[in-house]
PDB file of N, CA, C and O in Angstrom:
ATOM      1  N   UNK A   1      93.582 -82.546  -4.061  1.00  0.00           N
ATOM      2  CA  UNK A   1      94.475 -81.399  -4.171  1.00  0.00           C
ATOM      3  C   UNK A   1      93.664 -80.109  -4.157  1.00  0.00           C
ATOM      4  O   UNK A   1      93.969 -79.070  -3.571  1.00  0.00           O
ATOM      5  N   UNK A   2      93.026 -80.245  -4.593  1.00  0.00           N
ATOM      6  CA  UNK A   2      91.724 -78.982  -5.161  1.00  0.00           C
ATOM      7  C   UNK A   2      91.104 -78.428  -3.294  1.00  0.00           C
ATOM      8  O   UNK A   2      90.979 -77.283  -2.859  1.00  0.00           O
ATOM      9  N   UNK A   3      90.887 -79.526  -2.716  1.00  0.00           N
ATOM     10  CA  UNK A   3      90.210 -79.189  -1.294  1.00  0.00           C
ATOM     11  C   UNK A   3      90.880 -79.103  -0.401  1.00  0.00           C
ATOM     12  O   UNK A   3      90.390 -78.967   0.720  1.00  0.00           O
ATOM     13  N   UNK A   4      92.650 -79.170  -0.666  1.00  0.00           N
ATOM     14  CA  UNK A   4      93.260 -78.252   0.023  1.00  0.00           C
ATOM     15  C   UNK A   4      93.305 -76.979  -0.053  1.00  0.00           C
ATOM     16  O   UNK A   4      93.163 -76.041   0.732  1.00  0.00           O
ATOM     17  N   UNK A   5      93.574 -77.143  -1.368  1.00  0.00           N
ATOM     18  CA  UNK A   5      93.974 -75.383  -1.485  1.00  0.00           C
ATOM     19  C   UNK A   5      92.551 -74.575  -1.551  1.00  0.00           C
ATOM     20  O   UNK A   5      92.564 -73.361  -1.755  1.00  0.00           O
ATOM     21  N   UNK A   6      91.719 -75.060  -1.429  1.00  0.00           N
ATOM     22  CA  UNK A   6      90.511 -74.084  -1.341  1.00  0.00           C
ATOM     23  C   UNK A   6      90.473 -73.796   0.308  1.00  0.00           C
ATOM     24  O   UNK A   6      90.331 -72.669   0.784  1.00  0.00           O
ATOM     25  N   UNK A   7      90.622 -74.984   1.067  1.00  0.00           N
ATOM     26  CA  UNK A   7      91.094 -74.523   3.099  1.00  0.00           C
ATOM     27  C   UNK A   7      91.933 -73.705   3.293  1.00  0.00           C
ATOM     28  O   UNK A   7      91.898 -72.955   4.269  1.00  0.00           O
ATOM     29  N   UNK A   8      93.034 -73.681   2.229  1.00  0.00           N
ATOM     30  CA  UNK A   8      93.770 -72.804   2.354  1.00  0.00           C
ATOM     31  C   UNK A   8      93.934 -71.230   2.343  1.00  0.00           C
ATOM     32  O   UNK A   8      94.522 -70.350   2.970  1.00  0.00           O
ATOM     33  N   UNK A   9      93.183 -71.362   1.405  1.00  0.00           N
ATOM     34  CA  UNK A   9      92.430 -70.064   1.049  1.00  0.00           C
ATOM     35  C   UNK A   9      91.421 -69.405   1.758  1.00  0.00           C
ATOM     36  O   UNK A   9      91.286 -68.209   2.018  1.00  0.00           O
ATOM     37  N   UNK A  10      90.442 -70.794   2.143  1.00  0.00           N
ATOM     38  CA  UNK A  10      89.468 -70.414   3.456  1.00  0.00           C
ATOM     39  C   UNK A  10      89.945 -69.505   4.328  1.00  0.00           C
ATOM     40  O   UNK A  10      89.449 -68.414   4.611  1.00  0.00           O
ATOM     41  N   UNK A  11      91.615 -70.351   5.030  1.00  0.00           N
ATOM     42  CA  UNK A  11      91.793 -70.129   6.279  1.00  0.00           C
ATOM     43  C   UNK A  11      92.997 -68.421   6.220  1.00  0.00           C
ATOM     44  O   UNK A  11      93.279 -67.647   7.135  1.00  0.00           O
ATOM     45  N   UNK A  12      93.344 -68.412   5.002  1.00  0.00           N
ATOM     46  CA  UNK A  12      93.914 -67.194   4.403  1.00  0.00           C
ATOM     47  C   UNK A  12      92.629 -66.137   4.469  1.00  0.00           C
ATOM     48  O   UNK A  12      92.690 -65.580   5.565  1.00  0.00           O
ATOM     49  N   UNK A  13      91.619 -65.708   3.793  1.00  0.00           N
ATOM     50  CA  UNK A  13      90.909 -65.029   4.204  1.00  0.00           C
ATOM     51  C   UNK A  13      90.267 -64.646   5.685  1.00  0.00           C
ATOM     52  O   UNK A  13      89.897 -63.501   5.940  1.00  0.00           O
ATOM     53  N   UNK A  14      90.183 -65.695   6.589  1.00  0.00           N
ATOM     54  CA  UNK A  14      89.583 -65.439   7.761  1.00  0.00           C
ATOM     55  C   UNK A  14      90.800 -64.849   8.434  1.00  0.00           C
ATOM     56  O   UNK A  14      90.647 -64.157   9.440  1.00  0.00           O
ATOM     57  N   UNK A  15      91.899 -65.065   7.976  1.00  0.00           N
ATOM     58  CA  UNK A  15      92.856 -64.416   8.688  1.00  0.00           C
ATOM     59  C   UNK A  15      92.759 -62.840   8.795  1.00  0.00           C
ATOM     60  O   UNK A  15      92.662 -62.004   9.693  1.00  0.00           O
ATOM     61  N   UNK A  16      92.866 -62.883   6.854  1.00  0.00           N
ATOM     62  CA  UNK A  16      92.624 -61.379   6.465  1.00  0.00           C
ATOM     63  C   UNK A  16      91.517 -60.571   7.395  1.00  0.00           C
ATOM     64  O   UNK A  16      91.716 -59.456   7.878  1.00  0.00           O
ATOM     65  N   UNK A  17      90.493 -61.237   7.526  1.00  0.00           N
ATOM     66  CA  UNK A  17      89.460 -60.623   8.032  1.00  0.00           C
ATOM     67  C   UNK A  17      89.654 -60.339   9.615  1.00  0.00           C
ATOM     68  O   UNK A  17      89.226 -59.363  10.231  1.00  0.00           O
ATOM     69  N   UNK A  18      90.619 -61.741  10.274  1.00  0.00           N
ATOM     70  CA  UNK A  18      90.211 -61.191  11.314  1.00  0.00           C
ATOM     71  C   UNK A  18      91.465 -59.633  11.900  1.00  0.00           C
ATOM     72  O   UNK A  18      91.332 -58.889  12.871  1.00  0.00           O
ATOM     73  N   UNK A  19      92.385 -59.650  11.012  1.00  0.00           N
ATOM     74  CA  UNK A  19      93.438 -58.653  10.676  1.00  0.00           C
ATOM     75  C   UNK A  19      92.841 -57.181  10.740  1.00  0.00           C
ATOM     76  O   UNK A  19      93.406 -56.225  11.270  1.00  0.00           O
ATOM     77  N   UNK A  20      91.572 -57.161  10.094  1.00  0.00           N
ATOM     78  CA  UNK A  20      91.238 -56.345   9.569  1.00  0.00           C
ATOM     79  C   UNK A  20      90.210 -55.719  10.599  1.00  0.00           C
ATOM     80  O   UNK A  20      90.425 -54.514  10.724  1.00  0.00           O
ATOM     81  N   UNK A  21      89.644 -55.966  11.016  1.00  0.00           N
ATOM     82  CA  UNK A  21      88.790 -56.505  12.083  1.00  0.00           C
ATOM     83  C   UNK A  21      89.322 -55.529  13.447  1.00  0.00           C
ATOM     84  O   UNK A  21      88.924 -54.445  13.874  1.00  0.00           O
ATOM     85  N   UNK A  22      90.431 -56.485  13.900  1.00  0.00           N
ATOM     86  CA  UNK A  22      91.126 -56.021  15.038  1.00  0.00           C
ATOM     87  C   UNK A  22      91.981 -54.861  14.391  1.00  0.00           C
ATOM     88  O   UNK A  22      92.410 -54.312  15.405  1.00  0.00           O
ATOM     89  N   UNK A  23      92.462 -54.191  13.376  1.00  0.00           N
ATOM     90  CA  UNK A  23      93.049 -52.839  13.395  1.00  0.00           C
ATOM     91  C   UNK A  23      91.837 -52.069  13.078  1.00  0.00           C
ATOM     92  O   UNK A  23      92.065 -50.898  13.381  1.00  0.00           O
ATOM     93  N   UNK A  24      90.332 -52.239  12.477  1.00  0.00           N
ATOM     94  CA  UNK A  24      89.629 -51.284  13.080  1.00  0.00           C
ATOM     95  C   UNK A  24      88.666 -51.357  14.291  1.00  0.00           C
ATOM     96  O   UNK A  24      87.680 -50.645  14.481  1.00  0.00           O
ATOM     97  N   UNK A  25      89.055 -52.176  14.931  1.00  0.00           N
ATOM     98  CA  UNK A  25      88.856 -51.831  16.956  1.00  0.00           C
ATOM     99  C   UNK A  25      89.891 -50.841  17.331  1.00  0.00           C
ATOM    100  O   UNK A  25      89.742 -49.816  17.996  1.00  0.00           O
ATOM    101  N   UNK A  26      90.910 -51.294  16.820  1.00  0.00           N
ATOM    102  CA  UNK A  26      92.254 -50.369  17.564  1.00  0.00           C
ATOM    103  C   UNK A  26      91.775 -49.039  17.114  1.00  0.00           C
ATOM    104  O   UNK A  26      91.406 -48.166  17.900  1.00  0.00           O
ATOM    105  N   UNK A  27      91.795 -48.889  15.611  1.00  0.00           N
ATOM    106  CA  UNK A  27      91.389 -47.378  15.330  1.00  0.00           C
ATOM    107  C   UNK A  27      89.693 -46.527  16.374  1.00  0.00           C
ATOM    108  O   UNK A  27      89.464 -45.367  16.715  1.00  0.00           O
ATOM    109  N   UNK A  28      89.006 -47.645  16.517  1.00  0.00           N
ATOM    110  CA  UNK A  28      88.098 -46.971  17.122  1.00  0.00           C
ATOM    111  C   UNK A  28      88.479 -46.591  18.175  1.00  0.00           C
ATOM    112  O   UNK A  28      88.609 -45.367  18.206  1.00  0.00           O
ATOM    113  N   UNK A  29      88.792 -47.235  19.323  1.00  0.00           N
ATOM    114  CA  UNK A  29      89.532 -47.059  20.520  1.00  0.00           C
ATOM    115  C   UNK A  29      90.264 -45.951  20.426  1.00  0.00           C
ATOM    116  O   UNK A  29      90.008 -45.092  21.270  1.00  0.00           O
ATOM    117  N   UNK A  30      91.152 -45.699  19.599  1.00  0.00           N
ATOM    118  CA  UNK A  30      92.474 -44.537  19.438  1.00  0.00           C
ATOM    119  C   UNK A  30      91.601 -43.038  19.373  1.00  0.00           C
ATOM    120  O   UNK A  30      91.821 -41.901  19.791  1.00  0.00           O
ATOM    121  N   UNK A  31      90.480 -43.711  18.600  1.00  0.00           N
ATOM    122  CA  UNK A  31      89.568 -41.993  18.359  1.00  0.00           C
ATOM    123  C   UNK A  31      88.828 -41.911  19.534  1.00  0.00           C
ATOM    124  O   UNK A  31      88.107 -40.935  19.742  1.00  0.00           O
TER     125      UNK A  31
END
């Protein structure tokens, strides 16, 4: 149970990141 929810979390952060990531490309681009 434990080593799901830690993938889960894995795959929750890389999201975040890659979220984060691609709106500051966009912002660079825009400037």
């Amino acid at each position: 149970m434990s080593t799901i929810i830690s993938y889960f979390i894995f795959l929750l952060v890389l999201l975040i990141l890659t979220l984060v990531l691609f709106i500051g490309l966009s912002n660079i681009r825009l400037i």
